[in-house]
RODO-2510 file (C-alpha; in nm, 4 decimals, decimal comma):
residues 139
     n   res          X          Y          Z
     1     x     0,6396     3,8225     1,2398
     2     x     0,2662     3,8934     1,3344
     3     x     0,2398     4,0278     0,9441
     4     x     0,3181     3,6717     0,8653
     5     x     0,0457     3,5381     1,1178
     6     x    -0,2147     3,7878     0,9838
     7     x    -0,1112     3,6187     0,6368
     8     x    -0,1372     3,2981     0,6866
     9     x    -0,4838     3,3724     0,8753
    10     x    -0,6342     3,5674     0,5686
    11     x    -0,5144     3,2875     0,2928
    12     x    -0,6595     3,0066     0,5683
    13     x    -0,9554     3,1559     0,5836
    14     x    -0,9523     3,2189     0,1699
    15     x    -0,8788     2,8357     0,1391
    16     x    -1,1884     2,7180     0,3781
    17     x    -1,4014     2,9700     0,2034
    18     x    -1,3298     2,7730    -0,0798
    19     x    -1,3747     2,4253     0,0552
    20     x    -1,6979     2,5179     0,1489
    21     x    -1,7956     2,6456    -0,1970
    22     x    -1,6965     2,3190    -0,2934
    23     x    -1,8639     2,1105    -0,0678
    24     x    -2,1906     2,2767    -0,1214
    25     x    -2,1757     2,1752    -0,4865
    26     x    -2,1255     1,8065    -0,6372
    27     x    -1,9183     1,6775    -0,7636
    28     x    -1,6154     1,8216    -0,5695
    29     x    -1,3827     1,9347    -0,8528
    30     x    -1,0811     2,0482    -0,7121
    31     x    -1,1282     1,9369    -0,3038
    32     x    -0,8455     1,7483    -0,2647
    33     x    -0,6159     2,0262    -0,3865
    34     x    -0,8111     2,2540    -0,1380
    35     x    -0,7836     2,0127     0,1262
    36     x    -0,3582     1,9697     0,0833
    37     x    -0,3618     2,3568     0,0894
    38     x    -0,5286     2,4069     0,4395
    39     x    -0,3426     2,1501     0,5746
    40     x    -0,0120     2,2677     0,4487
    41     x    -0,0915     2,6631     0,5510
    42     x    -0,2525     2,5131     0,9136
    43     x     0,1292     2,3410     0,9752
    44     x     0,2950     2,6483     0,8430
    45     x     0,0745     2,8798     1,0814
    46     x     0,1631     2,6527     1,3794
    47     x     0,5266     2,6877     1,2952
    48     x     0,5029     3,0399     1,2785
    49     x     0,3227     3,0797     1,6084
    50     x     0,5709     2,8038     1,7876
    51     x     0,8232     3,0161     1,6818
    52     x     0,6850     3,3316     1,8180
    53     x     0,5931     3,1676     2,1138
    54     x     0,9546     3,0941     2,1678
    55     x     1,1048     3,3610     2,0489
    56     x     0,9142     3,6783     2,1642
    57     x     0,6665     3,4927     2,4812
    58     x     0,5715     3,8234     2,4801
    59     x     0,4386     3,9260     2,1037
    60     x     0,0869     3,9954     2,1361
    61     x     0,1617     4,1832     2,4666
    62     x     0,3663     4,4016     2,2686
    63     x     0,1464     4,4212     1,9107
    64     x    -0,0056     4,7532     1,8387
    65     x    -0,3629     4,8332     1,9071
    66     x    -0,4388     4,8541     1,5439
    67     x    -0,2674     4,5058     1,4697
    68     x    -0,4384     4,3721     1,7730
    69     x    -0,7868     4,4460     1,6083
    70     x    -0,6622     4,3353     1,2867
    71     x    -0,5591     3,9985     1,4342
    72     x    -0,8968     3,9505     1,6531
    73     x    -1,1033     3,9888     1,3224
    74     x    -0,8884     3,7254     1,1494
    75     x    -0,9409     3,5003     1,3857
    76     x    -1,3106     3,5465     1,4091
    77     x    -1,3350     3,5748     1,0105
    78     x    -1,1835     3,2339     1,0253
    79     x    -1,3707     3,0921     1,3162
    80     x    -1,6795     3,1527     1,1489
    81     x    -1,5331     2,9675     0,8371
    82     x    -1,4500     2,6916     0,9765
    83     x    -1,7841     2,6248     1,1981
    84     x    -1,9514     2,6330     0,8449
    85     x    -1,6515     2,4094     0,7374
    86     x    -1,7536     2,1921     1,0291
    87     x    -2,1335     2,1509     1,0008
    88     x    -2,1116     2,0718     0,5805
    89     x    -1,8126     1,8025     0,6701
    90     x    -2,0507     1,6543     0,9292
    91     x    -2,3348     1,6440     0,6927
    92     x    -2,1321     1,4875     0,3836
    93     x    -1,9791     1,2261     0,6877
    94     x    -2,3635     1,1517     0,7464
    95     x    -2,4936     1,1148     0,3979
    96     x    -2,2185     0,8854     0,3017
    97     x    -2,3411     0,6805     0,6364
    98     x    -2,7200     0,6789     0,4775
    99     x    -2,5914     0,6121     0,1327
   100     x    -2,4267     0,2761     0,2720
   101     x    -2,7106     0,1767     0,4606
   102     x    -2,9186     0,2196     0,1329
   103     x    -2,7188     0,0081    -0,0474
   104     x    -2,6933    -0,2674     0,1831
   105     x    -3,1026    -0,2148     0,2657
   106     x    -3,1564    -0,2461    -0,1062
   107     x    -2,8496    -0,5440    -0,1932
   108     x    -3,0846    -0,7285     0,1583
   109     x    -3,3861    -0,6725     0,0011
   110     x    -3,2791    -0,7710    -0,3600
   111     x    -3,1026    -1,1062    -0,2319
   112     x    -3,4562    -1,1880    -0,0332
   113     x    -3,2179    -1,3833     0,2047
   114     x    -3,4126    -1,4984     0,4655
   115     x    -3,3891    -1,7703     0,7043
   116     x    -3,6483    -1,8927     0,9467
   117     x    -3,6469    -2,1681     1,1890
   118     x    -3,8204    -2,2973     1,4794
   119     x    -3,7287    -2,2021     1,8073
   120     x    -3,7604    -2,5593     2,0929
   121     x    -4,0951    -2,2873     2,2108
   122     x    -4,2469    -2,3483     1,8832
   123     x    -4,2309    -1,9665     1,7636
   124     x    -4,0514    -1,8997     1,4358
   125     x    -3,7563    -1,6641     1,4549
   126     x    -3,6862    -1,5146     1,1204
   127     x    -3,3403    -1,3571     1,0018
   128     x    -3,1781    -1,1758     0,7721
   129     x    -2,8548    -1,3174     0,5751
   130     x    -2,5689    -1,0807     0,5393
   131     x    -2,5561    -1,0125     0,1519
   132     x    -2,2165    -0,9814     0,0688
   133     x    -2,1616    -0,6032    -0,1050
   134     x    -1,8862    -0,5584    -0,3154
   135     x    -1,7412    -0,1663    -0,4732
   136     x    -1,6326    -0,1076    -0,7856
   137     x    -1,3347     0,1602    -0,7496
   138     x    -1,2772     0,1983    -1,0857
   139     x    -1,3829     0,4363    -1,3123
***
């Protein structure tokens, strides 16, 4: 069984190596097939180890010295992986967040809606409209 775990940690780690690729490029041709793959070897992996865990409580006690090391690299190899994974995910999360606030900036600025009345202290308190935005989801 742990040749099964040391698998599914190499081909995880293969998939995220990927996903980053991708994700440092645009446009993202072929993400979402990337994406369903990690997802679908990071629920077989937890079977796997559930399974173990139940089966054998015991299974890394019992792995050989040389498996041992081979496991500890995986998981480092892949820990590594997915802190880059993290960081770029982060980053497009917060450029889609600036892109949005461009676009509504711009759709404010364009619109030049602007109200302004009196306040009963004779100062003049000036506001901004909400301009509706609208996206166009088709291609």
């Amino acid at each position: 069984m742990s040749d099964e775990v040391l698998e599914l940690l190499t081909d995880l780690q293969e998939v995220i190596t990927q996903e980053n690729g991708i994700l440092g490029e645009y446009p993202y041709d072929g993400l979402a097939t990337v994406v369903d793959t990690k997802a679908r070897l990071t629920t077989r992996l937890e079977t796997v180890l559930m399974h173990q865990n139940r089966e054998t409580p015991q299974w890394l006690e019992q792995m050989d010295l040389p498996r041992k090391r081979q496991l500890r690299a995986s998981i480092e190899q892949l820990s590594a992986g997915t802190s880059l994974n993290e960081r770029l995910l982060k980053r497009k999360i917060e450029q889609s967040g600036e892109m949005i606030a461009f676009v509504a900036g711009e759709a404010r600025r364009m619109a030049n809606n602007h109200s302004s009345t009196y306040t009963s202290h004779g100062s003049l308190d000036r506001r901004d409209i909400a301009t509706p935005l609208s996206v166009n989801t088709t291609s």
